[in-house]
C-alpha positions as CSV (number, residue, x, y, z in Angstrom):
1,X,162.7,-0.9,79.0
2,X,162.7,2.8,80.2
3,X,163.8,3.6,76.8
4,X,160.8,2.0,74.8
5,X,158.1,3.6,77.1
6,X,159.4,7.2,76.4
7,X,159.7,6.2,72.8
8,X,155.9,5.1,73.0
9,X,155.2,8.3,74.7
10,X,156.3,10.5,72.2
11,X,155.1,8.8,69.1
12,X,152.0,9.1,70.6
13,X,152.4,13.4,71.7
14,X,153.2,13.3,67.8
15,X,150.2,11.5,65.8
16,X,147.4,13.6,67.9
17,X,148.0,16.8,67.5
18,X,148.7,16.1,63.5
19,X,144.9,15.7,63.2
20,X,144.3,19.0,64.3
21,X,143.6,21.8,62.0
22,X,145.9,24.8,62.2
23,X,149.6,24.6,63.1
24,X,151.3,21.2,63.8
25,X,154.3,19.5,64.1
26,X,155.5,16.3,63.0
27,X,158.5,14.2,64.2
28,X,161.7,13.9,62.1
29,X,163.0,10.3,62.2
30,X,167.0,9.6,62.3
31,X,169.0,8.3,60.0
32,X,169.9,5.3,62.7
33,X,168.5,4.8,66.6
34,X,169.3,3.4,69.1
35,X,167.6,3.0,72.5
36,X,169.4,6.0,73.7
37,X,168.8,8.0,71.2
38,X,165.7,10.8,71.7
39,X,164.0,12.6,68.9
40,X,162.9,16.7,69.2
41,X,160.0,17.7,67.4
42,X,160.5,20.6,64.0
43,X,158.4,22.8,63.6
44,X,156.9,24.0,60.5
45,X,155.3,27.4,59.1
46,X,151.6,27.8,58.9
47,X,149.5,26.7,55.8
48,X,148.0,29.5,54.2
49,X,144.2,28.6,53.6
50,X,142.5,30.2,50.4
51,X,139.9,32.8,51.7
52,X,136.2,32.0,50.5
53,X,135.5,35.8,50.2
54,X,137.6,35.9,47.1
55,X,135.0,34.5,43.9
56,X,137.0,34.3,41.1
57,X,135.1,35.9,38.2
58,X,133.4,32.9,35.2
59,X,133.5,32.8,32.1
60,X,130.4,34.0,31.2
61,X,131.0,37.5,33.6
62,X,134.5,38.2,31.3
63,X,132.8,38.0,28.3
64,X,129.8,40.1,29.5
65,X,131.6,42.8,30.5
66,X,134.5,42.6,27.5
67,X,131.9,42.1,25.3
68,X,129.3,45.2,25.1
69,X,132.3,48.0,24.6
70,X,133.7,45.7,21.4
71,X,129.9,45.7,20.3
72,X,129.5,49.8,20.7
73,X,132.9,50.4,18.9
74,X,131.9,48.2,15.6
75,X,128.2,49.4,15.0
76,X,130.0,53.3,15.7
77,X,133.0,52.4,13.2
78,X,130.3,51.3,11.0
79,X,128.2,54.0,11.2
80,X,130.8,56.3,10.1
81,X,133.1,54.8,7.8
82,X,130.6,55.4,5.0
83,X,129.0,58.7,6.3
84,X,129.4,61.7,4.6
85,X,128.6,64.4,6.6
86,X,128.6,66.8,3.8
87,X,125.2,65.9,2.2
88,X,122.0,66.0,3.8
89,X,120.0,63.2,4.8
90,X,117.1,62.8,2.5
91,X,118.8,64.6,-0.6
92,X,117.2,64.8,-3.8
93,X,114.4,62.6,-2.1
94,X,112.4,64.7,0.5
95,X,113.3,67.9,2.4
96,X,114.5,67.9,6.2
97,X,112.3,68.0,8.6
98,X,113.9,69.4,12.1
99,X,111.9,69.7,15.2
100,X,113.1,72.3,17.5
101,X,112.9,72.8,21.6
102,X,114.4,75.4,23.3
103,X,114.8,75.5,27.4
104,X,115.6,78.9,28.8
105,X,118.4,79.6,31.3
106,X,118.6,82.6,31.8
107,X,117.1,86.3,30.2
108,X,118.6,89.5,30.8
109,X,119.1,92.3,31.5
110,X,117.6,94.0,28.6
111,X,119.4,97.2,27.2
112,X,117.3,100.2,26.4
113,X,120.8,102.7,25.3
114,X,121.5,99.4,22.8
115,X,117.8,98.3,21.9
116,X,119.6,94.7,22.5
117,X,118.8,92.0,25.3
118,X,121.1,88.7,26.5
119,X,119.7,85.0,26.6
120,X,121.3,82.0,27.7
121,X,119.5,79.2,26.0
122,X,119.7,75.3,25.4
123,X,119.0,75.1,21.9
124,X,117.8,71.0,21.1
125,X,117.0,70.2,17.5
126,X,115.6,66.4,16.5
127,X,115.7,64.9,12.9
128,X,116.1,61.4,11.1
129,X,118.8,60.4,9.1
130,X,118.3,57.1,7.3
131,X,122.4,56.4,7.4
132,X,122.5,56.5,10.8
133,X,120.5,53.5,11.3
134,X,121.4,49.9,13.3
135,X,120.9,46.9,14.6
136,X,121.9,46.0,18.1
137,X,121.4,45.5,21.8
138,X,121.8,49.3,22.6
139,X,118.7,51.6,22.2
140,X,120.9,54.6,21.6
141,X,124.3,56.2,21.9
142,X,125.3,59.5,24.1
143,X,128.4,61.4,22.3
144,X,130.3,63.7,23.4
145,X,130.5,67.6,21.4
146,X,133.9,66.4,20.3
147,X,131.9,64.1,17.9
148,X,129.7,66.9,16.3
149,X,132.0,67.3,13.8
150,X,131.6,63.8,12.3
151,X,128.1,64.5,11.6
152,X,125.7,66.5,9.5
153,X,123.7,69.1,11.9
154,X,121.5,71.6,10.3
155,X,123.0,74.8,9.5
156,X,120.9,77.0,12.0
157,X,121.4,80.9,12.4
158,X,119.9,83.4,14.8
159,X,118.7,86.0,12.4
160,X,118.5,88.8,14.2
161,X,121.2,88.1,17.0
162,X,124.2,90.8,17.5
163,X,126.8,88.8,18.8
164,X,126.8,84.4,20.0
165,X,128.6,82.8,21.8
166,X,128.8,79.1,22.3
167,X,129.6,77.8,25.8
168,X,133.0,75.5,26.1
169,X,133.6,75.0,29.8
170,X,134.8,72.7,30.8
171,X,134.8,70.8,27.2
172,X,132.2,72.3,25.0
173,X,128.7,72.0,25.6
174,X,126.9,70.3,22.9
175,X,125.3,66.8,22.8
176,X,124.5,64.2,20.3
177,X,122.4,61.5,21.3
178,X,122.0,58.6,18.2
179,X,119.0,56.1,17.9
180,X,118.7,52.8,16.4
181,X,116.0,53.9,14.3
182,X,117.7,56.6,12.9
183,X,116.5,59.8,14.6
184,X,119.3,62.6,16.3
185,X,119.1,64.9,19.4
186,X,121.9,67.3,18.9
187,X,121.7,69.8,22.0
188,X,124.3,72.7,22.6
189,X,124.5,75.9,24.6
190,X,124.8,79.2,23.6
191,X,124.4,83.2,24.8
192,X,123.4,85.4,22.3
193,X,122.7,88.9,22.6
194,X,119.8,89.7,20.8
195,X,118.4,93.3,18.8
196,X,115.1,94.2,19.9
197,X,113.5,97.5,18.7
198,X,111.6,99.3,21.6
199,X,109.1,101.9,21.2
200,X,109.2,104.1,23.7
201,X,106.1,106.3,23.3
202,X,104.5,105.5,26.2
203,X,107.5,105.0,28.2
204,X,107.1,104.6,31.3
205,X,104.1,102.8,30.4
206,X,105.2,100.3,27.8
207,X,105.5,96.6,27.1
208,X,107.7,95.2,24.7
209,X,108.0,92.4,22.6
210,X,111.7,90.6,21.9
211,X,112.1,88.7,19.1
212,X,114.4,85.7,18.8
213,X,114.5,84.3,15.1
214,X,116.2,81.5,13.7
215,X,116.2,79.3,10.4
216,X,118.5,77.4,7.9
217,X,122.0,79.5,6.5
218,X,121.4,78.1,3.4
219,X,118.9,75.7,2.7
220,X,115.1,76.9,1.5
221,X,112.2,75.6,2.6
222,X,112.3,72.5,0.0
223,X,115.0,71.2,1.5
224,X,115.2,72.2,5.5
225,X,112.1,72.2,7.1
226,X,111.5,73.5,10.4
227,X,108.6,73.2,12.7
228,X,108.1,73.7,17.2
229,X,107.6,70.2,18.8
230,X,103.9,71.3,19.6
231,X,106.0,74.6,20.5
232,X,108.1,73.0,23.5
233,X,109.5,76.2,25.6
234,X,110.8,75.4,29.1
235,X,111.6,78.6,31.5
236,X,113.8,77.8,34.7
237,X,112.1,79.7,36.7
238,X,114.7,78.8,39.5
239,X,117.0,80.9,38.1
240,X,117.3,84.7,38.6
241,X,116.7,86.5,35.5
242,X,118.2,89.6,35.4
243,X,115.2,92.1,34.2
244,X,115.7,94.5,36.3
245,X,113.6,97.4,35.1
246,X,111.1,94.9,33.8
247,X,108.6,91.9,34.8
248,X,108.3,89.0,32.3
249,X,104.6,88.4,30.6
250,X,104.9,85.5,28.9
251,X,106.1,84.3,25.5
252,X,104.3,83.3,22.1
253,X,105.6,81.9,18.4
254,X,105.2,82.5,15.2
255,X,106.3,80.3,12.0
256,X,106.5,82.4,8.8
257,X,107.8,82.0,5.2
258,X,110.5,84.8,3.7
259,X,111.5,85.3,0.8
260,X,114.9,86.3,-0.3
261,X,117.3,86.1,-3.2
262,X,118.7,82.5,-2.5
263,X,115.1,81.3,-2.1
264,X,112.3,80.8,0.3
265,X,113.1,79.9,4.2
266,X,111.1,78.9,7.2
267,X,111.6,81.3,9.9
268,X,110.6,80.6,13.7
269,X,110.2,83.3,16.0
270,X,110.0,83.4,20.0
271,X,108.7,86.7,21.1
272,X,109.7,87.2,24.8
273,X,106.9,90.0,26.5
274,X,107.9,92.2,28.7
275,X,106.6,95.2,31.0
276,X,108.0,98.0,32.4
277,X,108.0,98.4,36.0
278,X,106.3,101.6,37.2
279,X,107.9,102.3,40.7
280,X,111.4,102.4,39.3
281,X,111.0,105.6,36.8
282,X,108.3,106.9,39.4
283,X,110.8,107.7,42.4
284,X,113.8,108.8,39.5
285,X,112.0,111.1,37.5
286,X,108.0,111.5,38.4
287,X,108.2,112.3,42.1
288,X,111.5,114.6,41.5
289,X,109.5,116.6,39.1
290,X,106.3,116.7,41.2
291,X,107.9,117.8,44.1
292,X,109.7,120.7,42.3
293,X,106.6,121.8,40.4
294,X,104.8,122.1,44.1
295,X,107.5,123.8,45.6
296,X,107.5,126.5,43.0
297,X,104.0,127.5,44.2
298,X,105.0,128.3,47.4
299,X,106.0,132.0,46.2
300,X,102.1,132.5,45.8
301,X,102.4,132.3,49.9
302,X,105.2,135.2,49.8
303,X,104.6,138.9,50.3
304,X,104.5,140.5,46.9
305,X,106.9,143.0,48.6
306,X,109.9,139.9,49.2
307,X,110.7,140.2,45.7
308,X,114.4,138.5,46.1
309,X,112.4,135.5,48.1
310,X,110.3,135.0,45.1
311,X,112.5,135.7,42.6
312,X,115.2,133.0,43.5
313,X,112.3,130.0,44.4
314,X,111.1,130.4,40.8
315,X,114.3,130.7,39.0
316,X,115.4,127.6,41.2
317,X,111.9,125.6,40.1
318,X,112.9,126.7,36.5
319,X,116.5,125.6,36.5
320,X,115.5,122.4,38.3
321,X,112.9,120.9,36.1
322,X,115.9,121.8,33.0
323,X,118.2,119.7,34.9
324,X,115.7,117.0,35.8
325,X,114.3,116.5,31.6
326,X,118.3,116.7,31.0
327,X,118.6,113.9,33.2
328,X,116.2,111.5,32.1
329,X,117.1,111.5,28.7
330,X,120.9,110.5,29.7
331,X,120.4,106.5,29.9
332,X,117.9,107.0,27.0
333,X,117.6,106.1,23.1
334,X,117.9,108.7,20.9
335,X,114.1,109.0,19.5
336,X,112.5,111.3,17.0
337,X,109.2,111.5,18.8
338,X,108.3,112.8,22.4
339,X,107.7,110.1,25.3
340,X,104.9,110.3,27.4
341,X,107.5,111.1,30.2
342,X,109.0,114.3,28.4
343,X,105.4,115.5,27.8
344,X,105.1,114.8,31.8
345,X,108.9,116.8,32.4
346,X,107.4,119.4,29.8
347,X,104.2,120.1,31.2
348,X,105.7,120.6,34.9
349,X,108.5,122.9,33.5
350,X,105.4,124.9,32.6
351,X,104.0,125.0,35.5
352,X,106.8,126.4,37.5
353,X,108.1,128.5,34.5
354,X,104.3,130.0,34.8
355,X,104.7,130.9,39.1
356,X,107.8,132.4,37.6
357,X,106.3,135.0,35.3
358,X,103.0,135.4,37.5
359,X,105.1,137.4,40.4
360,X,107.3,139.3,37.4
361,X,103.5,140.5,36.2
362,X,102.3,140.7,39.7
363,X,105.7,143.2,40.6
364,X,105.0,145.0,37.0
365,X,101.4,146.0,37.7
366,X,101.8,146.4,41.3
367,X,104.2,149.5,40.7
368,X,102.7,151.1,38.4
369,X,99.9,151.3,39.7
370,X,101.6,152.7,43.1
371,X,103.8,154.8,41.3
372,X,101.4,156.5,38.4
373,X,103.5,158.6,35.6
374,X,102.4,160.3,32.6
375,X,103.8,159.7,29.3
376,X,106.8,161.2,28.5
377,X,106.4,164.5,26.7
378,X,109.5,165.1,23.8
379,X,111.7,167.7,24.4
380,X,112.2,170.2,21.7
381,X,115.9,172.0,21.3
């Protein structure tokens, strides 16, 4: 009887906790009983319950995201596996027409010894090419410079430029940027040092204006066109432009025609204006020379009788103001004509050459006229 009520006991400990959640246990039965047999409980490991922060992706997300980069890499492939990028677009049928925008990084320092100037530039040129046209979901594509060379860009050239330099850090730094109706942005960045003849007559007074010109290699103006995008110029002012010696005005344009032996070809030209600034040539050359000019007149101040005192502050002046014009022509352009700073040098030179020669007449007369003699009378043998 004992036996029964313990076996009631423990099939009941075994069904409740079964209908718990979490962790249970259930009873293992025997292969035979008997009333004095007893049964342990097993236990078992823990279910492991699928988390509901997991969201397995659908159908319709796979495909979204497999399905644009497929899209982009056939209407590329079929862009260019016709293209030849060694014709034109529009040839034989109309000329190119390229629109142009510069953005300027940075200008400087301008070279006075070398008549040349440095500007860092992002050069941005815009044109259609009927091939290039598509159909599709995407409103353009962004290429890398590694991808320039599968197209046909104009054949620009700085006329007038020395030496260029195209920047390639860290991969090179050119652009392409394709439409679906056909039109192209192709951007790059360069430095180019630029030739710029100063005149110098009124130096230190003068203003300049620096030319930057560009057009086609080799096409004339039938079949390249260029033109300014209502003459787009942007100027990071944030940037320090290295000037130096001068202050920046302001820029202007001009489109002309010229014609050469392979043909006539439109030219644009940016002309950057610049100024001189005053103070710098002021305290190097014009105060130096005034100074030494006003010095020299201090021998008017001297006893005529100190002759050695006056005679070494006036060949000092003298020797000064040689040193000083010396001087100012060292970081200077060999020029035919005279600058209104060497008339300046020249004139003071004068002026201190004249102190000079005022005390050599002053000395002359004075004894003389202390110290009268006859004229010599000839001596007959």
């Amino acid at each position: 009887m004992l036996a029964k009520v313990l076996l009631i006991l423990l099939g009941t400990s075994v069904i409740l906790p079964s209908r718990i959640e979490g962790p249970h246990v259930e009873s293992e039965k025997a292969l035979s009983a008997s009333d004095g047999d007893v049964y342990y409980p097993k236990s078992q490991a823990p279910e492991k319950k699928p988390s509901s922060e997991e969201i397995k992706p659908t159908a319709t997300d796979t495909q979204d995201r497999l399905g644009k980069m497929p899209t982009a890499t056939f209407i590329l492939d079929s862009l260019f596996n016709n293209y030849d990028y060694k014709l034109r677009p529009g040839i034989g049928e109309k000329p190119t027409v390229v629109t142009v925008e510069i953005s300027v990084n940075t200008l400087g320092p301008i070279s006075i010894l070398d008549m040349e100037y440095s500007i860092d530039i992002t050069f941005c040129q815009t044109w259609y090419d009927e091939r290039l046209r598509y159909n599709g979901i995407f409103e353009s594509f962004v290429l890398n410079g590694n991808m320039v060379s599968q197209l046909r860009v104009p054949d620009t050239f700085f006329r007038n430029s020395k030496r260029t330099h195209e920047h390639s850090m860290t991969m090179p730094n050119q652009m392409v940027c394709i439409h679906k109706d056909g039109k192209v942005l192709y951007t790059i960045r360069m430095t180019i040092d630029v030739g710029c003849s100063l005149h110098m007559l009124k130096f230190p007074m003068d203003s300049h204006s620096c030319p930057l010109s560009f057009s086609s290699f080799s096409y004339p103006e039938n079949e390249i066109i260029y033109k300014w995008d209502n003459f787009t110029l942007e100027i990071n002012g944030n940037n320090s432009w290295k000037l130096f010696q001068f202050d920046f005005i302001g820029v202007s344009n001009m489109t002309e025609t010229i014609a050469t032996i392979a043909g006539d070809f439109v030219v644009l030209t940016l002309f950057f204006n610049v100024s001189r600034r005053f103070g710098f040539v002021a305290f190097q050359n014009y105060v130096p020379s005034s100074v030494t000019t006003m010095i020299s007149w201090i021998s008017f101040w001297i006893k005529r009788d100190s002759a050695p005192a006056r005679t070494s502050l006036g060949i000092t002046s003298v020797l000064t103001m040689t040193t000083l014009g010396t001087f100012s022509r060292k970081n200077f352009p060999r020029v035919s004509y005279v600058t209104a700073l060497d008339f300046y040098i020249a004139i003071c030179f004068i002026f201190c050459f004249c102190a000079l020669m005022e005390f050599a007449v002053l000395n002359f007369l004075t004894y003389n006229r202390a110290n009268p003699r006859g004229s010599p009378k000839l001596r007959h043998v």
